[in-house]
FISE-691301 format. One record per residue (C-alpha): residue in one letter; x, y, z; residue number from 0. Coordinates in Angstrom, 3 decimals. Example, Ala and Ser with C-alpha at 12.3 -4.5 7.8 and 13.67 -1.06 7.14 Angstrom:
BEGIN
res  X  Y  Z  n
A  12.300  -4.500  7.800  0
S  13.670  -1.060  7.140  1
***
This chain:
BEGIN
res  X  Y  Z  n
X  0.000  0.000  0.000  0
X  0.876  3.098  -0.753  1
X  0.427  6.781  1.399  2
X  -1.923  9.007  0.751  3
X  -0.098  12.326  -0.418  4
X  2.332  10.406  -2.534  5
X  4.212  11.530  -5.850  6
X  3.622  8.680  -7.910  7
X  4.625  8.743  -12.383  8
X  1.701  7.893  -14.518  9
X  2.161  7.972  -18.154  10
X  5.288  10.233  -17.770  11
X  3.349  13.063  -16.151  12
X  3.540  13.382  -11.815  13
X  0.864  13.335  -9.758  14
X  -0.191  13.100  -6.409  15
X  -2.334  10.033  -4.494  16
X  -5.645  11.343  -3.156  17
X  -7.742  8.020  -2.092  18
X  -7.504  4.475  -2.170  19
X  -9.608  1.398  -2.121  20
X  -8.776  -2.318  -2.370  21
X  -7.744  -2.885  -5.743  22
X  -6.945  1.188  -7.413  23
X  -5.943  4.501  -6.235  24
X  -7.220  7.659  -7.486  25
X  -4.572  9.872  -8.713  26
X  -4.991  14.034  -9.202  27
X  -2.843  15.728  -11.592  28
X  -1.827  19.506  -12.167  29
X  -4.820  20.920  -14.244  30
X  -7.129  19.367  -11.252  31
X  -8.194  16.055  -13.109  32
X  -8.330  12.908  -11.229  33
X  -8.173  9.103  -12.658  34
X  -8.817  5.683  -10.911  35
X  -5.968  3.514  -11.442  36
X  -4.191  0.007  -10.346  37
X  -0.869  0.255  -8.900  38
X  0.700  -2.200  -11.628  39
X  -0.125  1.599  -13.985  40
X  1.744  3.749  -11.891  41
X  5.532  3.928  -10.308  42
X  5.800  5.737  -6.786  43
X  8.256  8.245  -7.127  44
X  8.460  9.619  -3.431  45
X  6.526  9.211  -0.282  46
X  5.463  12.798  0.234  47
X  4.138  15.146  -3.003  48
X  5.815  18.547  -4.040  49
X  5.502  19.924  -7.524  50
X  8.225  19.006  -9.866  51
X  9.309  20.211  -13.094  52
X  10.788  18.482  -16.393  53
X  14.275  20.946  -16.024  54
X  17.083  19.793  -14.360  55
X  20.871  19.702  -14.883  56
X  22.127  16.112  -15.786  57
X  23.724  14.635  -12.950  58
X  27.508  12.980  -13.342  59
X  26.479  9.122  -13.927  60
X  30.102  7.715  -13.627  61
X  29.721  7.242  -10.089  62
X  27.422  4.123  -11.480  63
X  30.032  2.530  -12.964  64
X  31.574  1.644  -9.851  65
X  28.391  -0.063  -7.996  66
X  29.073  -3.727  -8.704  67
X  25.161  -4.456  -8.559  68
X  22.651  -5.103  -11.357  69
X  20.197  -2.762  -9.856  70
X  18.636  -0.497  -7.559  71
X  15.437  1.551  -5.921  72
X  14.740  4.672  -7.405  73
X  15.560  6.164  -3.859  74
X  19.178  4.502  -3.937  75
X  20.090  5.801  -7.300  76
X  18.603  9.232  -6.407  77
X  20.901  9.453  -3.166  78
X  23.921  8.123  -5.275  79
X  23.784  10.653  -8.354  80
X  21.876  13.792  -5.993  81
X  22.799  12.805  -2.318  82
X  18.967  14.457  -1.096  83
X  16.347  12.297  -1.579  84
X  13.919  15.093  -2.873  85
X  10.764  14.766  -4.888  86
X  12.239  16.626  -7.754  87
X  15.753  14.765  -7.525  88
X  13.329  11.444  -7.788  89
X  11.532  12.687  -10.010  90
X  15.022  13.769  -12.276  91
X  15.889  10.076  -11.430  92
X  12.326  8.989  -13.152  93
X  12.947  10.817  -15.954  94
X  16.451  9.166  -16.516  95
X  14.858  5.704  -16.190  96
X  12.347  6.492  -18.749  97
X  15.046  8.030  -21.261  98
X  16.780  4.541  -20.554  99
X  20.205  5.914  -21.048  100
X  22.339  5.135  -17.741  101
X  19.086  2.806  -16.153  102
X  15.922  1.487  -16.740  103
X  13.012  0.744  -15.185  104
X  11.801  -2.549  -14.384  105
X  8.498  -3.438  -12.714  106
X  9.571  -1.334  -9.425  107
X  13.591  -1.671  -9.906  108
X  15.888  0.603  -11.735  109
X  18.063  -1.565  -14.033  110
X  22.141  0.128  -14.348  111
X  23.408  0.137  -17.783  112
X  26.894  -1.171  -18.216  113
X  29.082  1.497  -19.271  114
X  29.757  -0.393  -23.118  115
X  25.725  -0.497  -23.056  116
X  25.634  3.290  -22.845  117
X  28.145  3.604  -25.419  118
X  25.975  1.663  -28.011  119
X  23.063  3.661  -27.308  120
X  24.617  6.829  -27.238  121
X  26.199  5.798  -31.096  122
X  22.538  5.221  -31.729  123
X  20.851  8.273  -31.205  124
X  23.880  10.439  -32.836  125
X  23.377  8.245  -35.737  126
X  19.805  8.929  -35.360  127
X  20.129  12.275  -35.315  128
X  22.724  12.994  -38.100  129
X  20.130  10.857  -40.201  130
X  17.574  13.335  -39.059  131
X  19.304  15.798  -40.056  132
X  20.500  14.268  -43.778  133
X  16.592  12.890  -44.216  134
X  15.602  16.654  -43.827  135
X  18.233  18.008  -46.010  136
X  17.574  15.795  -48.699  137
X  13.826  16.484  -48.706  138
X  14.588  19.941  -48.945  139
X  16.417  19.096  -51.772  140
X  13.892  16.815  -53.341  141
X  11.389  19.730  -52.465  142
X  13.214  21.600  -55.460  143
X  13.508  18.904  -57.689  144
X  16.944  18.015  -57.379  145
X  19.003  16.173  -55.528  146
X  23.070  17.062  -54.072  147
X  25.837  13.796  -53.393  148
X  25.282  13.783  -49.998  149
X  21.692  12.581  -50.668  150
X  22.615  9.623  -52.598  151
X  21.606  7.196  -49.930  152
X  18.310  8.466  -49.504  153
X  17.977  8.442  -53.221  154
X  19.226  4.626  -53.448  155
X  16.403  3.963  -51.207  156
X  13.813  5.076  -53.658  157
X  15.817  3.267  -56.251  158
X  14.920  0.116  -54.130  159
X  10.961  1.012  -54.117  160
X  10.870  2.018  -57.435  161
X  12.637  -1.768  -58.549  162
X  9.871  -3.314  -56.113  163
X  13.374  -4.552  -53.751  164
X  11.784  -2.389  -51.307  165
X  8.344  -1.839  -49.710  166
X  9.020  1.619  -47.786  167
X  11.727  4.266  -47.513  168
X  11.411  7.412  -45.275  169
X  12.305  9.475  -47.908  170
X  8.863  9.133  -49.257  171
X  6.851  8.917  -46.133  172
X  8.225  12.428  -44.878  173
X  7.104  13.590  -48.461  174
X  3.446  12.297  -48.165  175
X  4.278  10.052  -50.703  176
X  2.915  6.398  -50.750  177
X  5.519  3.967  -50.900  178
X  4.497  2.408  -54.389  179
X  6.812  1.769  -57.483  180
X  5.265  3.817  -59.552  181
X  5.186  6.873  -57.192  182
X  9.011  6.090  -56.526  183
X  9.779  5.798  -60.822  184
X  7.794  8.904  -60.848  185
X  9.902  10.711  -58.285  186
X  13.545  9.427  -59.671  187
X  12.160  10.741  -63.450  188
X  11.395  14.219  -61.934  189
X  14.405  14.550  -59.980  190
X  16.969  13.350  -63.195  191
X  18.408  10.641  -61.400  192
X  16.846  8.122  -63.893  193
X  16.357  9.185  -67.605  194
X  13.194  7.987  -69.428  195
X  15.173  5.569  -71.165  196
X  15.366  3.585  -67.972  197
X  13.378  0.259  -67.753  198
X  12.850  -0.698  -64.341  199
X  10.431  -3.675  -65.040  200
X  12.997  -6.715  -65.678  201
X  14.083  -6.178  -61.599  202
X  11.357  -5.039  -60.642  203
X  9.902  -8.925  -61.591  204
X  13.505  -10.281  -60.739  205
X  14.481  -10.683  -64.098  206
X  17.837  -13.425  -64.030  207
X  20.572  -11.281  -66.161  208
X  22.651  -12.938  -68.611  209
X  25.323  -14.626  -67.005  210
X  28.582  -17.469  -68.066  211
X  28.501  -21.387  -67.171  212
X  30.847  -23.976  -68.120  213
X  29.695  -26.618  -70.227  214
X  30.795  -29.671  -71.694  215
X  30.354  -31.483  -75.732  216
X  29.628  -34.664  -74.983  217
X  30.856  -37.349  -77.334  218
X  28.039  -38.957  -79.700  219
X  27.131  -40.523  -82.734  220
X  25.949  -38.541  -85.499  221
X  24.510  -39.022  -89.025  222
X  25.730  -37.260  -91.850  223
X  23.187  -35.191  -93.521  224
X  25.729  -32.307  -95.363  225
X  24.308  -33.489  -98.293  226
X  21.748  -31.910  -97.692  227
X  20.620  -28.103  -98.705  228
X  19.477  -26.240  -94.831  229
X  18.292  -23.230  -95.253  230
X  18.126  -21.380  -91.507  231
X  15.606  -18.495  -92.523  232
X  15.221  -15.842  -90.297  233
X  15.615  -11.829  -89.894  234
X  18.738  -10.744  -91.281  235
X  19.694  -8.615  -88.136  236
X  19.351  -12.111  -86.309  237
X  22.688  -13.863  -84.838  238
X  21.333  -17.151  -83.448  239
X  19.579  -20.017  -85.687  240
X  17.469  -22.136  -83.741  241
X  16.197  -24.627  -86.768  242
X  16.488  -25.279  -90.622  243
X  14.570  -26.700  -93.252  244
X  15.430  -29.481  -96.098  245
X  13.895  -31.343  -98.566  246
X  15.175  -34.999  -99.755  247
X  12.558  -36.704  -102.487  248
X  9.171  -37.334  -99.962  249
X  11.422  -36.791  -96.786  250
X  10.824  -33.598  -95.133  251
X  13.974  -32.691  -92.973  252
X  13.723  -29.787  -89.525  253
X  16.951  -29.363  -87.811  254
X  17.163  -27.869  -84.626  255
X  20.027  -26.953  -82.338  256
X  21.690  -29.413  -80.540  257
X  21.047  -27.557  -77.066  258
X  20.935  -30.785  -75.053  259
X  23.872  -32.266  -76.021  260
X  25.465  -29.340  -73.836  261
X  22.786  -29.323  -70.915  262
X  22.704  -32.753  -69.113  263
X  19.122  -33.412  -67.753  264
X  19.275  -32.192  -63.650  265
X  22.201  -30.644  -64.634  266
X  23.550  -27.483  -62.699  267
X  22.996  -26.143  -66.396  268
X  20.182  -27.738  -66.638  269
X  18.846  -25.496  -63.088  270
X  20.102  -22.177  -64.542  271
X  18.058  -22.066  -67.782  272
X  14.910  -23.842  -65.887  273
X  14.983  -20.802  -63.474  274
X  15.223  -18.365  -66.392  275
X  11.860  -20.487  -68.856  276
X  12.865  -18.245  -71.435  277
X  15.074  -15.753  -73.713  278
X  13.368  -12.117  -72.971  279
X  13.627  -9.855  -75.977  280
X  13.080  -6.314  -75.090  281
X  13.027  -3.124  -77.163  282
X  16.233  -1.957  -75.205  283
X  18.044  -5.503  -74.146  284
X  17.625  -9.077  -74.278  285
X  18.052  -11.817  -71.464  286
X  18.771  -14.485  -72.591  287
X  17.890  -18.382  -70.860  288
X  21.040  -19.850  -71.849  289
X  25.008  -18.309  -71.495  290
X  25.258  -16.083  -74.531  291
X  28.941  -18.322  -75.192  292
X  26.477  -21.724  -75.259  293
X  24.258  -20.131  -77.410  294
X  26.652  -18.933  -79.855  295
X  27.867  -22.151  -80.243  296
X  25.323  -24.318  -80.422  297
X  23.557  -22.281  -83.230  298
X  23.005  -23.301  -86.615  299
X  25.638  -22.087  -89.288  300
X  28.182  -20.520  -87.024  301
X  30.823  -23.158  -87.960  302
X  31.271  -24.683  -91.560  303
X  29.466  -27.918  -89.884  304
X  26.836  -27.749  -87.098  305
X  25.376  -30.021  -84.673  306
X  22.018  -30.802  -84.849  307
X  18.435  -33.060  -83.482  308
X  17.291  -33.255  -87.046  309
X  13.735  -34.847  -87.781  310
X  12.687  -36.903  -90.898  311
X  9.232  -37.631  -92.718  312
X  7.033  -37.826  -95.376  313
X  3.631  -35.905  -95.187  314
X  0.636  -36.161  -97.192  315
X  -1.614  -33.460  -95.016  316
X  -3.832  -35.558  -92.992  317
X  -1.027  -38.453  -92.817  318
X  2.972  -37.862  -91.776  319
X  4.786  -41.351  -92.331  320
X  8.381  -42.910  -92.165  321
X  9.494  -40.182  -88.589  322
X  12.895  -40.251  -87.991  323
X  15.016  -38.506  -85.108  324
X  18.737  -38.619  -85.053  325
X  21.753  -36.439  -83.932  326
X  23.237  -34.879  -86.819  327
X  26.023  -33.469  -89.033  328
X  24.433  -30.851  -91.289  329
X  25.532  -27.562  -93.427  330
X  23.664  -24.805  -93.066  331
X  22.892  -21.396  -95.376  332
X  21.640  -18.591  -93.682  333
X  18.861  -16.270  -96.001  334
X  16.902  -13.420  -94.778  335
X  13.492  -13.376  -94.981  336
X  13.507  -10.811  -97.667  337
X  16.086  -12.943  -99.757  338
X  14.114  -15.975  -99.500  339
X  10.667  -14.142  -100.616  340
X  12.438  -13.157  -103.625  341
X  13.977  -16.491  -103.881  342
X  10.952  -18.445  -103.088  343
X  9.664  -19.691  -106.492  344
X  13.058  -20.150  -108.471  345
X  15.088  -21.859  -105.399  346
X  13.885  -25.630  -106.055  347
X  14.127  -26.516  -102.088  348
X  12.167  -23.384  -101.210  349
X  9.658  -23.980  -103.474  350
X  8.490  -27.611  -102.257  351
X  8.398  -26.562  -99.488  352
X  6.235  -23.762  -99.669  353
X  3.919  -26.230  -101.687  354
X  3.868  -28.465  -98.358  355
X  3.380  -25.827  -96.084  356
X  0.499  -24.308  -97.979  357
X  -0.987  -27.692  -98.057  358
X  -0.904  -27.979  -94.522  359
X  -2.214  -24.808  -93.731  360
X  -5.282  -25.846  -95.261  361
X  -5.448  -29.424  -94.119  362
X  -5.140  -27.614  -90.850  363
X  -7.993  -24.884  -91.490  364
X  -10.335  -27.840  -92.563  365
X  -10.109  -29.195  -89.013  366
X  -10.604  -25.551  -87.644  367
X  -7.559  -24.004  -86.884  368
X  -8.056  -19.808  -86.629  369
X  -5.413  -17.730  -86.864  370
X  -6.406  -13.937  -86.118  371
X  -4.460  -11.336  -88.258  372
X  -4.997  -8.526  -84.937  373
X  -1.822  -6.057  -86.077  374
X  1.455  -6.733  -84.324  375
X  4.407  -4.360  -83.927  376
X  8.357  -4.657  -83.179  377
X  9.452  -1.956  -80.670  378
X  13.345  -1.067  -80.918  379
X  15.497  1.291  -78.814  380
X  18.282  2.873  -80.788  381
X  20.579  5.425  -80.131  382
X  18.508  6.704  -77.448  383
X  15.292  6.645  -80.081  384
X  12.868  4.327  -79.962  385
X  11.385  2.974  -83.080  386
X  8.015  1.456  -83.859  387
X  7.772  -0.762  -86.666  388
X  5.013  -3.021  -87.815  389
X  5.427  -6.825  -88.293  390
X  4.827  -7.729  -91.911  391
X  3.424  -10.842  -93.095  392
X  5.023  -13.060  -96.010  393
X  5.259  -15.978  -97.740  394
X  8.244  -16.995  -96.433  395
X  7.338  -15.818  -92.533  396
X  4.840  -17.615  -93.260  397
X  6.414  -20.898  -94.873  398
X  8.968  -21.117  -92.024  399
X  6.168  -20.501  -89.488  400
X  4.276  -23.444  -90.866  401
X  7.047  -25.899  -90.705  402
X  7.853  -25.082  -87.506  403
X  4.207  -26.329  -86.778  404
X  4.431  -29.459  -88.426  405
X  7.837  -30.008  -86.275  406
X  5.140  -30.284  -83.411  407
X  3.167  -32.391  -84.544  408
X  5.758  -34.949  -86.010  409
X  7.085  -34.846  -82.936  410
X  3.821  -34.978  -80.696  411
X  2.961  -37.913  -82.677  412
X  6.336  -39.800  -82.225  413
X  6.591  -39.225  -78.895  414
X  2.871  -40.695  -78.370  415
X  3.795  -43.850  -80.604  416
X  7.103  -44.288  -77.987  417
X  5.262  -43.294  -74.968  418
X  7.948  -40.952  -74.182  419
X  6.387  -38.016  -71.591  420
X  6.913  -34.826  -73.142  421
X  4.894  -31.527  -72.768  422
X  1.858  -31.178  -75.126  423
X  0.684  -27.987  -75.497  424
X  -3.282  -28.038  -76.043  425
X  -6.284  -25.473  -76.273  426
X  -9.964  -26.415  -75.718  427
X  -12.130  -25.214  -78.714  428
X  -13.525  -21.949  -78.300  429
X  -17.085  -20.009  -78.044  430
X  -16.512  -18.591  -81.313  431
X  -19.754  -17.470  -83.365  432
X  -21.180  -19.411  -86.394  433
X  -20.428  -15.776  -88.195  434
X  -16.992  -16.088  -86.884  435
X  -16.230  -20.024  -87.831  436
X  -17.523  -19.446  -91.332  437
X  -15.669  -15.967  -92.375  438
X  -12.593  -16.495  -90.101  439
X  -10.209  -15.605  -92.827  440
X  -12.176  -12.197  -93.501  441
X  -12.930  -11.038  -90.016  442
X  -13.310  -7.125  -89.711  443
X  -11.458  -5.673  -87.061  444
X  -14.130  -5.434  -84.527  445
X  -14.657  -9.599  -85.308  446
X  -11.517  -10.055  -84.993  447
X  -10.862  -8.423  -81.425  448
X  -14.251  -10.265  -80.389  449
X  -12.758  -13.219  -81.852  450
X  -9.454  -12.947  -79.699  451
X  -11.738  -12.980  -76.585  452
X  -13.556  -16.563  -77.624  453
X  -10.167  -18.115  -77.252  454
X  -9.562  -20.554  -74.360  455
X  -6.047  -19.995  -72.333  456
X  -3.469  -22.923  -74.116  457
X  -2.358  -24.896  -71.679  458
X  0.700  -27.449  -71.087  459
X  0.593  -31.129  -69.589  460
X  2.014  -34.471  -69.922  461
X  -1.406  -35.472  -71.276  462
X  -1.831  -35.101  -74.964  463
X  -4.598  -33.689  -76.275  464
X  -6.664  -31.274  -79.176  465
X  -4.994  -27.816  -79.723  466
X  -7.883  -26.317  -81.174  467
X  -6.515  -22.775  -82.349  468
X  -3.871  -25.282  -84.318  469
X  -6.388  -27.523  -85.839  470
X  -4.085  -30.669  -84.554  471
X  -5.062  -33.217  -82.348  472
X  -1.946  -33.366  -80.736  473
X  1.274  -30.763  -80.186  474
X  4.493  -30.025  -78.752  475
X  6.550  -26.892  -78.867  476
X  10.012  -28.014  -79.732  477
X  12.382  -25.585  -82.396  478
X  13.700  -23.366  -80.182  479
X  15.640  -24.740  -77.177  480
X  18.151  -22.363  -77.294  481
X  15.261  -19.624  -75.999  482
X  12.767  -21.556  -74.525  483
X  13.170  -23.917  -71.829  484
X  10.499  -26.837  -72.114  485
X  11.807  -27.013  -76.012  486
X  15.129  -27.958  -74.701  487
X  13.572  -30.402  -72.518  488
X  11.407  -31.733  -75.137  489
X  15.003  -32.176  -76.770  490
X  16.580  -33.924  -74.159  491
X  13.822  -36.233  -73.865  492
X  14.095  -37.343  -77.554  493
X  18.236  -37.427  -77.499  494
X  17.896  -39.659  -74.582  495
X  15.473  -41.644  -76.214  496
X  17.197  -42.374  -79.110  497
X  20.437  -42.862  -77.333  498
X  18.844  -45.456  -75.362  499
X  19.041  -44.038  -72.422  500
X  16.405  -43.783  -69.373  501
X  14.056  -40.415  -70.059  502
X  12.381  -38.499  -67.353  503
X  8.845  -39.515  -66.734  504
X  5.745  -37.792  -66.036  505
X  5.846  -36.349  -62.765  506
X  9.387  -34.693  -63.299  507
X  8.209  -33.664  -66.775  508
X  5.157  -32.250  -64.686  509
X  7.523  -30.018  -61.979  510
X  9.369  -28.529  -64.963  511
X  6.077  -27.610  -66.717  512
X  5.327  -25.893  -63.085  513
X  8.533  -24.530  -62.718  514
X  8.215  -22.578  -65.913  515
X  4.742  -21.385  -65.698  516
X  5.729  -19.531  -62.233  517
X  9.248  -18.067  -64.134  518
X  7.155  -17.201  -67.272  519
X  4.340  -15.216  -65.364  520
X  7.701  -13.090  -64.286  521
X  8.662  -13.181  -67.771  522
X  5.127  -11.959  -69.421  523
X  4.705  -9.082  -66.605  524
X  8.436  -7.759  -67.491  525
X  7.781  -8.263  -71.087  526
X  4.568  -6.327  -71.032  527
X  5.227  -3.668  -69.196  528
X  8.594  -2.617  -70.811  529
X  6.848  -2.581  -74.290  530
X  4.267  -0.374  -72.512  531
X  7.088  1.819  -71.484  532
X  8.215  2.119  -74.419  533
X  5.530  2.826  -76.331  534
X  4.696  5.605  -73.956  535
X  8.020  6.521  -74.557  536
X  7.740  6.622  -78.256  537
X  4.776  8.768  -78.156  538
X  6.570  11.278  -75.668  539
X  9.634  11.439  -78.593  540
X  6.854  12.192  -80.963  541
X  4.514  14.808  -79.588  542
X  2.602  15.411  -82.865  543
X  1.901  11.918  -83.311  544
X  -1.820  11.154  -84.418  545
X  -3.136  8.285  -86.166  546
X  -5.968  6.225  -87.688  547
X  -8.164  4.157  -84.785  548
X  -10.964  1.140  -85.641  549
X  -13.980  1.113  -83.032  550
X  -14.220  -2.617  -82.212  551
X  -16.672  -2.099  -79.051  552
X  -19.198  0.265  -77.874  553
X  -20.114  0.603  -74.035  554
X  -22.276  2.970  -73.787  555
X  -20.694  6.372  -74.719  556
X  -17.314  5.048  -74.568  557
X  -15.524  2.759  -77.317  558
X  -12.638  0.735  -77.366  559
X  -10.305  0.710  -80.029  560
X  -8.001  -0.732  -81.630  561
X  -4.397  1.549  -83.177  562
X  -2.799  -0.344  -85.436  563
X  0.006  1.584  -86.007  564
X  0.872  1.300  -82.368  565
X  -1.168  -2.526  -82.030  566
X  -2.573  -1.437  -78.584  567
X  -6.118  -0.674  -77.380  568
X  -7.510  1.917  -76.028  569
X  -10.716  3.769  -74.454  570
X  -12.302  6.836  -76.095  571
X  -15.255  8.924  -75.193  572
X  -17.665  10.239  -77.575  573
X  -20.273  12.839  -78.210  574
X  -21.635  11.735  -81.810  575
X  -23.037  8.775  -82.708  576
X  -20.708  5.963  -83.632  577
X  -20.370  2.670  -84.894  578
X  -18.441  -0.801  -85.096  579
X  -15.549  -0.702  -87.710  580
X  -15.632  2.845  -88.087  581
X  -12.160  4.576  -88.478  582
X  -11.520  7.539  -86.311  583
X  -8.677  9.631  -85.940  584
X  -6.802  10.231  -82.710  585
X  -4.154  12.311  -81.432  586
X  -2.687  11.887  -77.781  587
X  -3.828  13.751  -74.836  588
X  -1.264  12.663  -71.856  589
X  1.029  10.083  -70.697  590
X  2.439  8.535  -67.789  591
X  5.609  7.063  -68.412  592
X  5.955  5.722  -64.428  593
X  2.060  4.585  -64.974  594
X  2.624  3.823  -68.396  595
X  -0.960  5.357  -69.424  596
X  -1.664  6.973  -72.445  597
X  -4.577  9.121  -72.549  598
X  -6.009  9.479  -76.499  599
X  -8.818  11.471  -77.610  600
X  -10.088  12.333  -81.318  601
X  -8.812  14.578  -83.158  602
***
């Protein structure tokens, strides 16, 4: 129990004990006000109540330092550092403890500090103070739009936000600021620490950059096929050759790069290029899956002879006969797309193989394949310009395209005749229209984008199974190992196969398939959003831009549409009456370039 009359601390402010009953004592403080209270709430500072004050001069604590004990009463530490046991020398003492500097309290003890304890502490609250004082000289600084050296840690914080490595820095709290990546791009942009050429969206998804491995060539038997003409055809700017083409009498020959030869199943290899899925190709950089030095090497028509998985058959459309896999010796000519358009009706290899291809396309459209012709665009940064260029269709894009889908389905059916587990890729048919399914090679633009939305997602399994967008009842992804990682694995599966060696079966075909689809959701967000920089980018670069727009839905007073100079969508509102397929032109009313929004509106 304590006496009546007593200073006593509650909530760091003194007062005085005025009552008591069996479990709480009522307390009176300064302005008159009075609180009930249990005595766990409260610390009694001194027996008897005078008023005290906050002021005092800091007594010298070394004498502490000798008292071999742990701890003390408030009135023992009071007579130590003051001598008089006084209400406002106790109450000095109080406000020590609750500082926590030299002592402490705890429940009704005052716990000493050893004197390398203090030390720390003290180093604390300098630090904390000189930050203080950087934090607000920086935000002054930032409060002008600039930024001095000194601030460079503050500004490496917002770095961290604005590359999602962080979720809060206090730079932008003490601005008002919410700690978002997009506020913290913002910020960087306006300040001119980061130029709007800077694409923050590969780490800001954790993006793996391009790094070197050792590998090894293992040893095997090949076949000789340098008899044969392979024509790698691909852009002319491109430096790695995934596949080739050949033609033999009936036997239809696609080469691919040897990938797996280099990258042993569960290989540490094998682990780096599953964690990356996939080569990223962005307008300003490329990451790529594999080490740049593999990749050079293992593709097609860098040496005088290259290494190759090449695959034989004969096709007659609705039949493909006579499949053969093998590792191979081939020689391989590199042509541009361009070159082999022009070349495509007087080169004799070119030629049949357009016939094929052409055949197949419609074999493949009689079973219900759709192929939507929505424009497409190539987005390059050069020279600190970025360029927008549209992707143009041709015979022999579209030649090489086609064989590269046949190459999935020889496969997909080999691999189902050898019950080797492999990962099909399939698609469920989709809710298209009877208006759709019977004009699907002259949709407008408008039937088209409603078209696109009909589609169900692809998706990839050990099971195989219709691919109904392809018009096949069975397919595998499998030309491009070098940039895609189930491809290679498709590869491995069929070099091990035909080397007689054990191949991985469905449950460890299934974690790789899950493996990738968590890597490639990384990979699609980074990919997106950096063309959507870019773009925004573009249209900054070209203030006077306007263009041609197609209305391909109405809602309401709004309508989407559809720029195909820029192959993007967006939403417009109008006064006037409008309609479905109707051409409009737009100019651009704002951008973003942290949000990446574009605002349009007609012109």
């Amino acid at each position: 129990m304590f006496n009546i009359g007593s200073l006593v601390a509650y909530k760091g402010k003194p007062a005085k004990i005025i009552a008591s009953t069996t479990h709480k004592y009522e307390i009176s403080f300064s302005d008159g006000s009075s609180q009930k209270v249990r005595e766990k709430d409260f610390h009694l500072i001194h027996p008897e109540f005078s008023n005290v004050t906050n002021q005092f001069v800091n007594p010298d604590t070394s004498i502490l330092n000798d008292l071999e004990v742990d701890s003390l009463s408030l009135k023992e530490v009071t007579e130590w550092l003051f001598e008089d046991f006084s209400c406002q020398n106790a109450w000095c003492v109080n406000l020590m403890a609750e500082d926590s500097l030299y002592f402490y309290w705890s429940k009704d003890s005052i716990m000493l500090r050893t004197l390398d304890q203090v030390k720390v502490i003290e180093k604390q609250r300098n630090d904390k103070a000189i930050e203080k004082i950087s934090l607000e000289k920086c935000i002054d600084n930032l409060n002008k739009n600039t930024f001095k050296e000194e601030d460079l840690t503050w500004i490496k914080e917002i770095e961290q936000v604005a590359l999602n490595q962080s979720k809060h820095t206090k730079v932008l709290s003490a601005l008002l600021i919410d700690n978002t990546p997009e506020n913290a791009h913002q910020l960087l942009l306006k300040i001119k620490y980061w130029s709007e050429l800077t694409n923050p969206y590969p780490e800001r998804h954790k993006i793996y950059i391009d790094d070197e491995m050792d590998f090894t060539n293992n040893k095997v038997v090949r076949e000789d096929l340098t008899h044969l003409i392979s024509l790698a055809i691909d852009n002319s700017d491109s430096s790695d050759a995934d596949d080739a083409i050949s033609i033999e009498g009936d036997n239809v020959w696609i080469h691919i790069a040897d990938v797996a030869n280099r990258v042993d199943i569960e290989s540490e290899l094998d682990i780096f290029a599953q964690k990356r899925a996939s080569n990223l190709y962005l307008p300003d950089q490329i990451f790529h899956m594999l080490p740049p030095n593999l990749a050079s090497i293992c593709s097609l028509g860098q040496s005088e002879i290259s290494e190759a998985l090449s695959i034989g058959f004969k096709i007659n459309n609705s039949d493909i006969t006579d499949i053969k896999v093998c590792l191979s010796n081939i020689k391989v000519t590199k042509i541009s797309y361009d070159n082999a358009d022009i070349e495509l009706n007087e080169n004799e290899v070119l030629s049949k193989l357009n016939e094929i291809t052409i055949s197949h396309k419609a074999f493949r459209d009689s079973n219900g394949a759709i192929k939507l012709d929505l424009p497409n665009v190539d987005i390059r940064l050069k020279d600190g310009i970025v360029r927008v260029m549209p992707q143009v269709s041709s015979k022999s894009r579209e030649l090489v395209s086609e064989m590269m889908v046949i190459a999935g389905r020889v496969i997909a059916q080999f691999s189902i005749e050898n019950d080797i587990s492999m990962p099909y890729l399939s698609q469920e048919v989709g809710n298209f229209s009877d208006e759709i399914i019977n004009n699907k090679d002259n949709l407008s633009a408008a039937e088209a984008y409603q078209a696109s939305r009909s589609f169900n997602r692809s998706k990839i399994s050990t099971e195989p199974s219709l691919h109904a967008g392809l018009g096949l009842s069975s397919y595998i992804r499998v030309t491009s190992p070098m940039r895609r990682y189930l491809d290679m694995v498709v590869q491995q599966q069929l070099s091990r196969f035909i080397n007689d060696l054990p191949t991985l079966d469905d449950s460890k075909i299934k974690a790789r398939i899950k493996s990738v689809n968590l890597a490639m959701s990384k990979v699609n967000k980074a990919t997106r959003q950096s063309i959507e920089h870019f773009k925004c980018l573009y249209l900054k670069q070209n203030k006077d831009w306007n263009g041609e727009g197609i209305i391909v839905e109405i809602r309401g007073d709004k309508a989407l549409i559809l720029i195909p100079k820029l192959a993007m969508m967006t939403q417009i509102k109008f006064k006037s009456k409008i309609e479905l397929d109707e051409e409009v032109k737009i100019k651009v009313s704002s951008i973003n370039l942290s949000e990446r929004l574009i605002e349009f509106k007609p012109l």
